[in-house]
C-alpha positions in Angstrom: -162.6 -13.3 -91.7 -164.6 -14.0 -88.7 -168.1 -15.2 -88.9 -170.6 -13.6 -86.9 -173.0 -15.8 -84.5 -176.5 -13.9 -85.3 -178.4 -15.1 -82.5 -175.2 -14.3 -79.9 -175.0 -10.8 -81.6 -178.8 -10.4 -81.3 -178.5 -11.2 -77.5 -175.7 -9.1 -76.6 -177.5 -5.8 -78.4 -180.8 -7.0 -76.6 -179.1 -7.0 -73.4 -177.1 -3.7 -73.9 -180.3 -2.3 -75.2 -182.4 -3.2 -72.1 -179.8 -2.9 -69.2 -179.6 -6.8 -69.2 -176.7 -7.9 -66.6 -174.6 -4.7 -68.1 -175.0 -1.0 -68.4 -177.2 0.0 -71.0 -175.6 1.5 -73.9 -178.2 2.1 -76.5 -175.1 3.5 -79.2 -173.3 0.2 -79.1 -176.7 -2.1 -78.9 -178.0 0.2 -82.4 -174.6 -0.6 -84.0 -175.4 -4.0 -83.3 -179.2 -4.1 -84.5 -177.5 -2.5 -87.6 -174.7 -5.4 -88.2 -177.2 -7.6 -88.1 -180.1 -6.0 -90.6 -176.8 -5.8 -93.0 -176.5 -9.4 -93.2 -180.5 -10.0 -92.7 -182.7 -7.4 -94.1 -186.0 -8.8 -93.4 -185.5 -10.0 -89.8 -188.6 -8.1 -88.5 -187.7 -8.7 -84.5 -184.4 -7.0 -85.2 -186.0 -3.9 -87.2 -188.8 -3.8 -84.2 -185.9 -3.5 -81.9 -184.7 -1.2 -83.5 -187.2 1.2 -83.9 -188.0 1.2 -80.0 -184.4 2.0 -79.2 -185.1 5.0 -82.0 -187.8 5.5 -80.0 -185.9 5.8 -77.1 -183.7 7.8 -78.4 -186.3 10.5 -79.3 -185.9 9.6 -83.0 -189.7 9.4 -83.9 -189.5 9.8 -87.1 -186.6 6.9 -87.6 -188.5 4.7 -85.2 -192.0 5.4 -86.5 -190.5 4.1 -89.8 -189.1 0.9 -88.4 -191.9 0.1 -86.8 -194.3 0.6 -89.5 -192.3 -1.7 -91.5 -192.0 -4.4 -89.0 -196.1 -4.8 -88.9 -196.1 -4.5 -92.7 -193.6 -7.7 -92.9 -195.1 -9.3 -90.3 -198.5 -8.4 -89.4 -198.8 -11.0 -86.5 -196.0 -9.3 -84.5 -198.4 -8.3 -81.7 -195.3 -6.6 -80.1 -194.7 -4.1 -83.3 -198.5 -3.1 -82.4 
């Protein structure tokens, strides 16, 4: 079984997400945000993330959704605002 690095994993779907040093690839960075809300629910930077590349996307309603719930967990996210 191999164990996953959360912070590497987080940085590789930032940087696919944003066109950091590699081509943006928005499918493979929300499969990424998704691997790691399996393994950590509550991480509210993750589920912010995710709901701008929804956003990006044009899912409003999916991304409206994440983002709401990422100022509800962590109403001093300025970010999620």
């Amino acid at each position: 079984m191999q164990l996953i690095n959360g912070r590497k994993l987080l940085e590789e779907a930032y940087a696919l997400h944003r066109g950091v040093d590699c081509k943006r690839d928005l499918d493979r960075a929300e499969g990424m945000y998704n691997l790691i809300l399996s393994k950590n629910l509550g991480n509210t930077q993750v589920i912010y993330l995710l709901g701008t590349l929804y956003m990006e996307q044009g899912k409003a309603g999916l991304a409206i959704q994440l983002l709401t719930d990422a100022v509800k967990a962590d109403p001093s996210n300025s970010d999620a605002w």
